[in-house]
C-alpha positions as CSV (number, residue, x, y, z in Angstrom):
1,X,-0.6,-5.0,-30.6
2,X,-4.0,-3.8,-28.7
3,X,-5.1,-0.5,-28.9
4,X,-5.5,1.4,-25.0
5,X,-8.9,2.4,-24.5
6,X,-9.3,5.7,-25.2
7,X,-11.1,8.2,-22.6
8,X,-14.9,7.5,-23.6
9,X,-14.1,4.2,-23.3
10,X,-12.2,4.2,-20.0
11,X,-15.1,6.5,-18.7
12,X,-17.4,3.5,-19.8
13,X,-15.8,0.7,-18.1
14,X,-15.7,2.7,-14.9
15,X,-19.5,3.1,-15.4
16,X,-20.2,-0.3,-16.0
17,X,-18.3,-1.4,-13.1
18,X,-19.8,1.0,-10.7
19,X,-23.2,0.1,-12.2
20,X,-22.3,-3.9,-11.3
21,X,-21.4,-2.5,-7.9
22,X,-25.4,-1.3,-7.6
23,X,-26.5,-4.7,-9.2
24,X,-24.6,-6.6,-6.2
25,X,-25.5,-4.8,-3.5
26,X,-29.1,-4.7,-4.7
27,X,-29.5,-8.4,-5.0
28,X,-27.9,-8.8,-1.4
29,X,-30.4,-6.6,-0.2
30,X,-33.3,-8.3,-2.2
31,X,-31.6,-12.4,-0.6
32,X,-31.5,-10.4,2.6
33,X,-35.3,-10.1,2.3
34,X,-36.5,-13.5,0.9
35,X,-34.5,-15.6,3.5
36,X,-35.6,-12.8,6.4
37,X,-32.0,-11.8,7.0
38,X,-31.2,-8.6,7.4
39,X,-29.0,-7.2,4.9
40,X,-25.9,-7.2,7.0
41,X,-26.5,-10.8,7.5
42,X,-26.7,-11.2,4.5
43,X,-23.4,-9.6,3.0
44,X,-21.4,-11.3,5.6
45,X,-21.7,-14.8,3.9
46,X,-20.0,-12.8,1.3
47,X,-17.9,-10.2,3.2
48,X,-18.6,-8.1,6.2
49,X,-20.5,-4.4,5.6
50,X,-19.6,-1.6,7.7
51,X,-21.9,0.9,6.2
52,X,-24.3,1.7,3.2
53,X,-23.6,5.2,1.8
54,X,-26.9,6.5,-0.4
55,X,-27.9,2.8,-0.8
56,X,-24.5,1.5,-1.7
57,X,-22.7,-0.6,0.6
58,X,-19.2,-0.4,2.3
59,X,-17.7,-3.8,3.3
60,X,-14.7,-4.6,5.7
61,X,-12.7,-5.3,2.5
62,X,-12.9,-1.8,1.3
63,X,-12.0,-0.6,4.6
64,X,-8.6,-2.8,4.6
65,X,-7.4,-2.0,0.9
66,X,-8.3,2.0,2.2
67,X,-6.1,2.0,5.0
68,X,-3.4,-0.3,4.1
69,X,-2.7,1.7,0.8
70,X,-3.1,5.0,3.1
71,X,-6.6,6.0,0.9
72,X,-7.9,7.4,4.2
73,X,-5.7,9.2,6.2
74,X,-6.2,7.2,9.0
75,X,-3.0,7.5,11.8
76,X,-1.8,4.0,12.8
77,X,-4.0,4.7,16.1
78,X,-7.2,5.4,14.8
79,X,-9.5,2.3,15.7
80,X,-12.0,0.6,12.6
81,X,-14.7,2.9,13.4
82,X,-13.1,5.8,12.8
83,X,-11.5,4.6,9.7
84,X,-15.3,3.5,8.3
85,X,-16.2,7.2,9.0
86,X,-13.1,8.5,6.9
87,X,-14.2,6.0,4.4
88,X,-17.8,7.1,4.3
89,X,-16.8,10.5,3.9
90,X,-14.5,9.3,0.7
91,X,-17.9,7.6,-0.5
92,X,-20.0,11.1,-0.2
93,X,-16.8,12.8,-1.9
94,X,-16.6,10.8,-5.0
95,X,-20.8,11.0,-5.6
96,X,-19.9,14.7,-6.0
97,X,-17.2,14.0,-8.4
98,X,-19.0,11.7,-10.0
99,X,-22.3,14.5,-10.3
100,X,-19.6,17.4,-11.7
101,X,-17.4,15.0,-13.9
102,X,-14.0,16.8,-13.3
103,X,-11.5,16.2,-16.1
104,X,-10.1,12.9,-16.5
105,X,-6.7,12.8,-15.2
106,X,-3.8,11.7,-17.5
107,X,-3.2,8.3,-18.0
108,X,0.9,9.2,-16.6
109,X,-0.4,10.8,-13.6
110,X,-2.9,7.5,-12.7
111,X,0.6,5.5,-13.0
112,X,3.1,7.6,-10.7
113,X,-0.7,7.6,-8.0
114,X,-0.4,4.2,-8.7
115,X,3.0,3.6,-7.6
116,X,2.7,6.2,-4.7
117,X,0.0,3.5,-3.1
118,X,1.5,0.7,-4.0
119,X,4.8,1.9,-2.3
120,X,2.8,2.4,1.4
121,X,2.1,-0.9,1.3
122,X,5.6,-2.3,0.2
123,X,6.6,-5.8,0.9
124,X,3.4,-6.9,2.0
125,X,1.4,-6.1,-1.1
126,X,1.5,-9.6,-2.8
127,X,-0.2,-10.7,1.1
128,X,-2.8,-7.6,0.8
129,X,-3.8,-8.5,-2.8
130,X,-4.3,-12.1,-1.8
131,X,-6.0,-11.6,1.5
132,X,-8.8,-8.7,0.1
133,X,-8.8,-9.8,-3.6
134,X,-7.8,-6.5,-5.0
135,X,-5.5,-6.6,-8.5
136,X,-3.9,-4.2,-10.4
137,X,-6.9,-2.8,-11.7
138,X,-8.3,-2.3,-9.1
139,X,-5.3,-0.2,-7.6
140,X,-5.5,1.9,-10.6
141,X,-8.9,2.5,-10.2
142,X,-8.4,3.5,-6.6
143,X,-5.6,5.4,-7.8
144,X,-7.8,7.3,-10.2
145,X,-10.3,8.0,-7.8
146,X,-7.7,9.7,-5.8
147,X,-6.9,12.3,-8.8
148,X,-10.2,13.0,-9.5
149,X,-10.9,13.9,-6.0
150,X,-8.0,16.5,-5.7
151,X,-9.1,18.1,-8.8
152,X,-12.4,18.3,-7.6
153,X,-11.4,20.1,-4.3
154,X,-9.2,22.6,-6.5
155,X,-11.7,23.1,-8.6
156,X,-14.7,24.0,-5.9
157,X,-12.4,25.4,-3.3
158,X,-9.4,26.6,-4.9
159,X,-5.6,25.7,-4.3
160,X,-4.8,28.6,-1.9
161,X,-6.7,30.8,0.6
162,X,-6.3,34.6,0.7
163,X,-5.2,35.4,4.2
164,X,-4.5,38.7,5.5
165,X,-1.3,39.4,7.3
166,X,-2.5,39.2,10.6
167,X,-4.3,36.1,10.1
168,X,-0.9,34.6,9.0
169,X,0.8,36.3,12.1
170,X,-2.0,34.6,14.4
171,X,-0.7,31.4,12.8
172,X,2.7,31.8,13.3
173,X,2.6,32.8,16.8
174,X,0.2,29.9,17.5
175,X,2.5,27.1,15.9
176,X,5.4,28.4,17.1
177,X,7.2,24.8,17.0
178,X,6.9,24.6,13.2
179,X,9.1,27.6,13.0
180,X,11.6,26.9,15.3
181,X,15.1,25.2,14.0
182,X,18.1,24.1,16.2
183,X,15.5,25.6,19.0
184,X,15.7,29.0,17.7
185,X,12.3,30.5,16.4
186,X,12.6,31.9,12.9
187,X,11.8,35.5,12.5
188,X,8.5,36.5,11.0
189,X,9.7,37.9,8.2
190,X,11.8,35.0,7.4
191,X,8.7,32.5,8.2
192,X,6.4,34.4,6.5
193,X,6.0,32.3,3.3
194,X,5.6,29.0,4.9
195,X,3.2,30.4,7.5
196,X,1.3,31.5,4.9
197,X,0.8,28.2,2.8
198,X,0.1,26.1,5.9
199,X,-2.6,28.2,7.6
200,X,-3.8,28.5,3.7
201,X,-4.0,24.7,4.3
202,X,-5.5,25.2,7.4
203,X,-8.3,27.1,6.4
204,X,-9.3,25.1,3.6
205,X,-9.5,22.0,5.3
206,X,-11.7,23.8,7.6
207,X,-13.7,24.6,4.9
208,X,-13.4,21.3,3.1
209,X,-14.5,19.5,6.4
210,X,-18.0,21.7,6.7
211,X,-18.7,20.9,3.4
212,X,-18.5,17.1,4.1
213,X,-20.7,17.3,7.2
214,X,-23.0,19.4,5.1
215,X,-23.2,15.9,2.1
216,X,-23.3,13.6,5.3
217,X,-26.4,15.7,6.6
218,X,-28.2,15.4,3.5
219,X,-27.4,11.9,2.7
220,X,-28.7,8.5,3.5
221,X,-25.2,7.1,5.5
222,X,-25.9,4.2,8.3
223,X,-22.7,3.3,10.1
224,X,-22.9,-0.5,11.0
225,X,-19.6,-1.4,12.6
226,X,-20.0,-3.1,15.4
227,X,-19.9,-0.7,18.8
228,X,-18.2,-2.1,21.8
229,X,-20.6,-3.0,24.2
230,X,-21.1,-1.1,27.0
231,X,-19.1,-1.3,30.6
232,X,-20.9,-2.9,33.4
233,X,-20.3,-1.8,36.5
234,X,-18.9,-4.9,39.3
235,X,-21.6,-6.2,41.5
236,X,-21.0,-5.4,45.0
């Protein structure tokens, strides 16, 4: 029976593999020189790039496995573009976690991640894998990446936010449809608590969103989805 690889050794296959990652997209960049293509050219004889995050590159691929496994929160009515700037953010995210090295989450908590992704995908997942090449591993991985993100956000930001009690009354008069059952608004007293956690939620992801424009700012990110072109007006 094989032995699983232990954390060192999980920690470096993940290295190794992100390290390949640099390898490909550097030799893509060099063919893109040589044969006077630029590099986006160049990628799409391979797959299609839709941005380069700090000299790493973002293909339409990575974008599909994201969104069909629900990676990015991205609604069903949020176009490519948007998704690719969800993505990028994900990108400037995990260089953080990678700089800080969070603990490594257990190996049961990657597999129930795991399955959570694999379940928002459902019946079509044999069609997904086929279509973008993704396998197991790297689900997994994905997976991983996922847990290691959280746990850098509690980490940096902490799990709650101390509000004072008129901030959570602000919230609960402001949102007064999530308090309101059988069309009957719950009395503050009695909505207190879950007021409480969701503008808690609120403000952090405030927070958390200011902090990823402030990476973005001081990163190298290029954005090279296509744009729409523009509308010409009808000749009279």
């Amino acid at each position: 029976m094989s032995e699983k690889p232990s954390g060192p050794c999980l920690v470096e296959r993940h290295a190794a593999r992100a390290s390949w990652r640099r390898v490909v997209s550097l030799a893509l960049a060099v063919a893109a020189i040589v044969t006077g293509l630029d590099p986006l050219g160049a990628q799409q004889l391979l797959d299609r790039i839709v941005a380069r995050v700090n000299g790493q590159f973002v293909t339409l691929t990575d974008l599909r496995v994201a969104v069909a496994l629900g990676v990015i929160d991205a609604l069903a009515d949020v176009d490519e573009l948007e998704a690719t700037e969800l993505l990028v953010e994900r990108h400037l995210i995990l260089t953080e976690v990678e700089r800080f090295m969070p603990p490594e989450p257990n190996v049961a908590a990657v597999v129930e991640e795991t399955a959570i992704l694999v379940s928002r995908v459902g019946s079509r997942l044999a069609v997904m894998m086929a279509s973008t090449g993704i396998d197991d591993v790297g689900i997994r991985d994905i997976a991983r990446d996922n847990l290691r993100i959280r746990a850098y956000l509690d980490q940096r930001f902490g799990t709650t936010e101390q509000l004072t009690e008129g901030e959570v009354a602000r919230y609960y008069q402001i949102h007064p449809d999530e308090f309101t059952r059988d069309g009957t608004l719950m009395p503050f007293t009695q909505a207190e608590p879950l007021a409480r956690q969701r503008a808690g939620s609120e403000r952090r992801a405030s927070i958390v969103t200011q902090w990823t424009s402030d990476l973005r700012a001081r990163s190298d990110v290029a954005v090279m989805f296509p744009t729409p072109p523009p509308v010409v007006p009808p000749q009279r």
